[in-house]
C-alpha positions in Angstrom: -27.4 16.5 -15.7 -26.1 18.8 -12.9 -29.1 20.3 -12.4 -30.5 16.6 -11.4 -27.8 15.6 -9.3 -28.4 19.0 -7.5 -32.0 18.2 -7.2 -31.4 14.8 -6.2 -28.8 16.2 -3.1 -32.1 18.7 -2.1 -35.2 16.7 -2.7 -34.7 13.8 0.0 -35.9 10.1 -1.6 -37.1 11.6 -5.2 -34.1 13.0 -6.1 -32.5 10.2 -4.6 -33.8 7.9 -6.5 -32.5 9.9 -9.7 -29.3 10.4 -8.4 -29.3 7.2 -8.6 -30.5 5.7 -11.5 -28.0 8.9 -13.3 -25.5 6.8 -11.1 -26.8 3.7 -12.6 -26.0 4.7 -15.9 -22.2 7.0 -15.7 -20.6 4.2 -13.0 -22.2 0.8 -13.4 -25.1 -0.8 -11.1 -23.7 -1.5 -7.9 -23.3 -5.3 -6.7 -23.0 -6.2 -3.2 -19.2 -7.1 -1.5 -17.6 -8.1 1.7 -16.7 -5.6 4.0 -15.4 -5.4 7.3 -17.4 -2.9 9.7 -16.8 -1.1 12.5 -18.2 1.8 14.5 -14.9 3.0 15.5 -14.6 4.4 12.0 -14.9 8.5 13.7 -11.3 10.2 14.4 -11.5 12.7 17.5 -8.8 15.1 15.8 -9.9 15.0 12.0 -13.4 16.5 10.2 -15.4 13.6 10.1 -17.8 13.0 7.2 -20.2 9.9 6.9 -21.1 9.4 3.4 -23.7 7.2 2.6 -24.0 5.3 -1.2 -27.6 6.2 -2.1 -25.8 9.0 -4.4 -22.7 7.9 -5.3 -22.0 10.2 -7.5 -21.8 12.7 -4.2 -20.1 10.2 -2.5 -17.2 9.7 -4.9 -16.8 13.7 -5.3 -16.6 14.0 -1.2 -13.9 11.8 -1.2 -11.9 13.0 -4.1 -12.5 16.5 -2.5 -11.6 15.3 0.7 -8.1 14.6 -0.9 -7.6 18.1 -2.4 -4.8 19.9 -0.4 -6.8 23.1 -0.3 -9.2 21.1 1.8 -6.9 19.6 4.0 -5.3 23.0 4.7 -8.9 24.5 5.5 -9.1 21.6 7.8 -5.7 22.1 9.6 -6.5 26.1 9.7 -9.5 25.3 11.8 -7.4 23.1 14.3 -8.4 19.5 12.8 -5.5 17.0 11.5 -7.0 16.2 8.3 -10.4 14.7 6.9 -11.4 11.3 7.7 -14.1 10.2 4.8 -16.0 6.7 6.1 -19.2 5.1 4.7 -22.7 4.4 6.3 -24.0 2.2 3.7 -23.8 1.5 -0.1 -20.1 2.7 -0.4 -17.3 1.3 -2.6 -15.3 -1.4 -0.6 -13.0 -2.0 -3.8 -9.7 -3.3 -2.1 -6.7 -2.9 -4.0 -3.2 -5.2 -2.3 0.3 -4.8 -3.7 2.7 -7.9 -3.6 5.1 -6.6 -1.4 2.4 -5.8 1.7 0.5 -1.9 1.3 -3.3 -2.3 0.8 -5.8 0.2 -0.4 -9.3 0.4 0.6 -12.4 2.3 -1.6 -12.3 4.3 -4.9 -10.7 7.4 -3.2 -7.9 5.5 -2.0 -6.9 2.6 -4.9 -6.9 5.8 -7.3 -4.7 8.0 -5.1 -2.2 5.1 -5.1 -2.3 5.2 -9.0 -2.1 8.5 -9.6 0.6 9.2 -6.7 2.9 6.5 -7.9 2.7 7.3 -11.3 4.5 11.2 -10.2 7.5 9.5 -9.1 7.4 5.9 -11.4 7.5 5.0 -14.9 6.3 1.2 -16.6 8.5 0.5 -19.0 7.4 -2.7 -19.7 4.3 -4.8 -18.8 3.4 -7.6 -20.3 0.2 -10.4 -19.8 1.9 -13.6 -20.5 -1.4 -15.5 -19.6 -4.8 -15.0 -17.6 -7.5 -17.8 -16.6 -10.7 -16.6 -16.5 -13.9 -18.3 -14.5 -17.4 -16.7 -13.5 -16.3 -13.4 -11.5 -12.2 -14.1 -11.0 -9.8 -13.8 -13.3 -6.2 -15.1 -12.7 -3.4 -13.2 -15.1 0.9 -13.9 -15.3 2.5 -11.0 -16.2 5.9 -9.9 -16.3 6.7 -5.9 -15.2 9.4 -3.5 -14.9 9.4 0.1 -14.2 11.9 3.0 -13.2 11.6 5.5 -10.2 12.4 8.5 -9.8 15.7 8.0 -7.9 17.3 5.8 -11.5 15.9 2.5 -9.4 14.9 -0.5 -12.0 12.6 -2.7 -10.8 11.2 -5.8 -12.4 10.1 -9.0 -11.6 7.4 -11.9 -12.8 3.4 -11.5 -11.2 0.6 -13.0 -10.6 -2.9 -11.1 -9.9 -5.8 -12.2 -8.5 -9.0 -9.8 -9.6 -12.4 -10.1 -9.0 -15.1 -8.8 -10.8 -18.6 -6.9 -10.3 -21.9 -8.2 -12.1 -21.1 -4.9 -14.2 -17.0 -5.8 -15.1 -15.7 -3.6 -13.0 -12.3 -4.6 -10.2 -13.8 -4.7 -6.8 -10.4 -7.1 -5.2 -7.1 -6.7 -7.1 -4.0 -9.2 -5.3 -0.8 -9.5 -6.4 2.0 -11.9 -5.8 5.3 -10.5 -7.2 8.8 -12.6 -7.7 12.3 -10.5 -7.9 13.1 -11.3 -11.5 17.0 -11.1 -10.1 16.6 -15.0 -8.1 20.1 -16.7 -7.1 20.8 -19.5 -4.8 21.7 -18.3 -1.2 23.4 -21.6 -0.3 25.6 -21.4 -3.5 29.1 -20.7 -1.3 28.3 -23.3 1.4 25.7 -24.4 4.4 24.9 -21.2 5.5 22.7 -18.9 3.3 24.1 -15.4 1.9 20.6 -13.1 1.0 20.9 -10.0 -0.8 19.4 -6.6 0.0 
């Protein structure tokens, strides 16, 4: 199997198609999504690299390499800031948005977030109270409560929003979060007292 994605990367459209079809079969046929483009996509002070999805198998290894702190530190050495991965055509566009605002864009980025939060948080509880499901979108309650690092508890009810590929897979996760700690700000008079 390595030897064929290395032929595909060396014998143009041939091996392409290959890389492809091996592709195909590990990840999922890919389905067309919205995207946004834009040219402006090239940073002056960063290695730039372009992939394009025709091998996405190469495409999701640049980008997970292009997160490895040995490469960033090449990078740096050679008087860049860091690496700046964008895609041509045929790229991931999977968007992930937390509740409270931060929003992750492509495979690289979505997994980062889960694996970097999970060095510093712990779930201790998360539980699907109910989920609605119709053609690609599926709409789920849930209830969730974790620990950080610092001793923090957080919990509070959800709701997510996730829409599906023609192959299952998450290419839009939302969520709307509620503080499970709610009280009345007008409760001592006209004027309202919030908590931090």
């Amino acid at each position: 199997m390595r030897q064929a994605l290395r032929a595909g990367m060396a014998d143009g459209w041939g091996g392409s198609m290959c890389g492809t079809e091996f592709s195909d079969v590990m990840f999922g046929t890919p389905m067309p999504v919205d995207t946004e483009a834009n040219l402006g996509v090239m940073k002056e002070d960063e290695v730039n690299i372009i992939v394009h999805g025709h091998d996405p198998s190469l495409s999701e290894m640049i980008c997970e390499y292009a997160g490895d702190p040995e490469m960033i530190a090449l990078a740096k050495s050679l008087g860049a800031k860091g690496i700046n991965v964008a895609g041509v055509c045929c790229t991931s566009n999977e968007v992930a948005i937390e509740s409270w605002g931060p929003q992750y864009h492509g495979v690289a980025k979505v997994k980062h977030w889960f694996e970097e939060w999970n060095t510093r948080g712990t779930v201790l509880q998360w539980d699907i109270k109910q989920y609605f499901h119709k053609e690609d979108q599926t709409i789920a309650e849930w209830y969730f409560k974790n620990t950080m690092d610092s001793g923090r508890v957080e919990a509070f009810d959800g709701m997510s929003l996730v829409k599906w590929t023609a192959e299952d897979t998450i290419c839009f996760l939302q969520e709307f979060g509620c503080n499970e700690h709610r009280y009345d700000p007008y409760q001592d008079g006209p004027f309202p007292k919030f908590r931090d």
